[in-house]
C-alpha positions as CSV (number, residue, x, y, z in Angstrom):
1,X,-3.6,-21.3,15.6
2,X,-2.9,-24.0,12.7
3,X,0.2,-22.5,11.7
4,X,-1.5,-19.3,11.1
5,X,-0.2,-15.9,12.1
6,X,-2.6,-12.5,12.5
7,X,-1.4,-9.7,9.5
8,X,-2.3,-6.4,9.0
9,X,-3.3,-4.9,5.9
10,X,-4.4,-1.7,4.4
11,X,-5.3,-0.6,0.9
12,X,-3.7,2.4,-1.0
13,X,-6.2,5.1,-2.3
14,X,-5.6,7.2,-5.6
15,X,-7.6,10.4,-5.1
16,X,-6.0,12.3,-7.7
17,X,-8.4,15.6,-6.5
18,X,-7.8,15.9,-3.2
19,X,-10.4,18.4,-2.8
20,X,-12.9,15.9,-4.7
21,X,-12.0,13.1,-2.3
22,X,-13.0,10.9,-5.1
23,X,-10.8,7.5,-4.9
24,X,-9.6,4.2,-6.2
25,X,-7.9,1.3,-5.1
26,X,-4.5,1.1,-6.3
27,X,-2.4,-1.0,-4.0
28,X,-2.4,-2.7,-0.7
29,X,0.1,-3.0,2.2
30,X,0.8,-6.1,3.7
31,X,2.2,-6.2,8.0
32,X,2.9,-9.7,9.6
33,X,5.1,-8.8,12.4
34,X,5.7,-12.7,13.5
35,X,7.1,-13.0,10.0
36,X,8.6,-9.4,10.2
37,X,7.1,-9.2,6.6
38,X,6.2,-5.5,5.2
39,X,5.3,-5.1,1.7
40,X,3.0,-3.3,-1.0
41,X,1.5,-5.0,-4.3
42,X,0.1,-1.9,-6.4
43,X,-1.4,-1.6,-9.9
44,X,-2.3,1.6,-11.0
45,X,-5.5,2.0,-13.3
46,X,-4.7,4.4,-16.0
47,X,-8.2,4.2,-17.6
48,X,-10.2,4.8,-13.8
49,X,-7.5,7.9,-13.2
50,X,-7.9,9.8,-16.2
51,X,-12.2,9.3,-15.6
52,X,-11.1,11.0,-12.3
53,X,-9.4,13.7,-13.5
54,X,-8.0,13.7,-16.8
55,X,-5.2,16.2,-16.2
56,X,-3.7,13.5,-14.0
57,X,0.2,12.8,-13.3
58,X,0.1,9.6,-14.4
59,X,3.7,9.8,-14.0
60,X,4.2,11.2,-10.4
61,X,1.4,8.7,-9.3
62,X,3.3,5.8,-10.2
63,X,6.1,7.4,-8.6
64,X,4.2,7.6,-5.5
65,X,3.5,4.3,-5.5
66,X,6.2,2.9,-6.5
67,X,8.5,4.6,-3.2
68,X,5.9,3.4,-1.2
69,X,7.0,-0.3,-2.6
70,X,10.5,1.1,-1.5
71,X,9.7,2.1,1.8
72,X,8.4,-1.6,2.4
73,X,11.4,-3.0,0.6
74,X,13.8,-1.0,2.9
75,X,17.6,-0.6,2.8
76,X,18.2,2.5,0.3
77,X,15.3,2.5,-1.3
78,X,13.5,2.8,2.0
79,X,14.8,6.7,2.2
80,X,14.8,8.0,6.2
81,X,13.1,4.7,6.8
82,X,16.2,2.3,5.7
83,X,17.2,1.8,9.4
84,X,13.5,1.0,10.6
85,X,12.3,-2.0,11.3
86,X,9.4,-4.0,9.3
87,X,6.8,-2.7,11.8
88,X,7.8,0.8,12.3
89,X,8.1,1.1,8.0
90,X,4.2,-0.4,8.1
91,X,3.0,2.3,10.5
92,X,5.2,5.3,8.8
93,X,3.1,4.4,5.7
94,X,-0.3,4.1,7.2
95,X,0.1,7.4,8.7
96,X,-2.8,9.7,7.5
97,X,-1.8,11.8,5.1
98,X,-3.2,14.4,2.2
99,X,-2.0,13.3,-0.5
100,X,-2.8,11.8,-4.1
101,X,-1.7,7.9,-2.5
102,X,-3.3,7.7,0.7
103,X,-3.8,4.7,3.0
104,X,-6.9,3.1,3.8
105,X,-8.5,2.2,7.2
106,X,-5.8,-1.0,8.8
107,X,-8.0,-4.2,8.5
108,X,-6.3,-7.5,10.4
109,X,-6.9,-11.4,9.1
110,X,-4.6,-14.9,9.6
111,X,-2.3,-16.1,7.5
112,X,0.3,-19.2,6.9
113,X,2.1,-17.1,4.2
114,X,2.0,-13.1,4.2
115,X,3.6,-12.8,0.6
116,X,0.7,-15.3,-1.1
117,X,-1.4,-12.9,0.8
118,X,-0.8,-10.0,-0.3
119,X,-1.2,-11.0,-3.7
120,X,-4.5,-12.8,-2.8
121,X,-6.0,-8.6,-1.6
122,X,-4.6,-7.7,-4.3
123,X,-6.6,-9.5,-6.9
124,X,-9.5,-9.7,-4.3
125,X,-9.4,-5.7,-3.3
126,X,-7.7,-3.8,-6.4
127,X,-7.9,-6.0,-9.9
């Protein structure tokens, strides 16, 4: 495989009105089990969230995001998922959920370096 292992990714969805189901890109999540890599670039967009819904927690939403970034991170940070492993963090946070950070659809590519990847979707999928 050329030094090239398969990765799982997934983007993270503002949809600050649920109801709405109006949406944004705001981060993605980044799985290479062969590298037992799990992590999340994010950049929230102030200026697309307030044309969303200009009553916005701008605050809690960065929160959200940010303990997602935790989750992948693990160890305390992680909360009830310190103790998991890379894989089992990944699928905790693609879980379907109803919230204002929601995951997006799991997509899978190859890669020779999951970290350089994940910032690669993120300027490609979010900037």
């Amino acid at each position: 495989m050329n030094g090239r292992d398969v990765y799982e990714y997934a983007l993270l969805r503002v949809v600050p009105r649920v109801e709405r189901g109006e949406c944004f890109n705001a981060g993605v999540l980044v799985y290479c089990r062969a590298h037992s890599y799990v992590a999340a670039r994010t950049l929230l967009d102030e200026e697309k969230l307030r044309a969303l819904d200009p009553d916005a927690d701008v605050v809690g939403v960065r929160a959200a995001l940010r303990a997602v970034e935790g989750v992948c991170g693990g160890g305390t940070a992680a909360g009830q998922a310190a103790g998991d492993d890379a894989g089992r963090r990944f699928r905790w946070l693609i879980a379907p959920r109803s919230t204002v950070v929601q995951p997006g659809p799991v997509h899978t590519g190859l890669t020779a370096d999951p970290r350089a990847e994940a910032e690669r979707l993120l300027d490609l999928l979010v900037r």
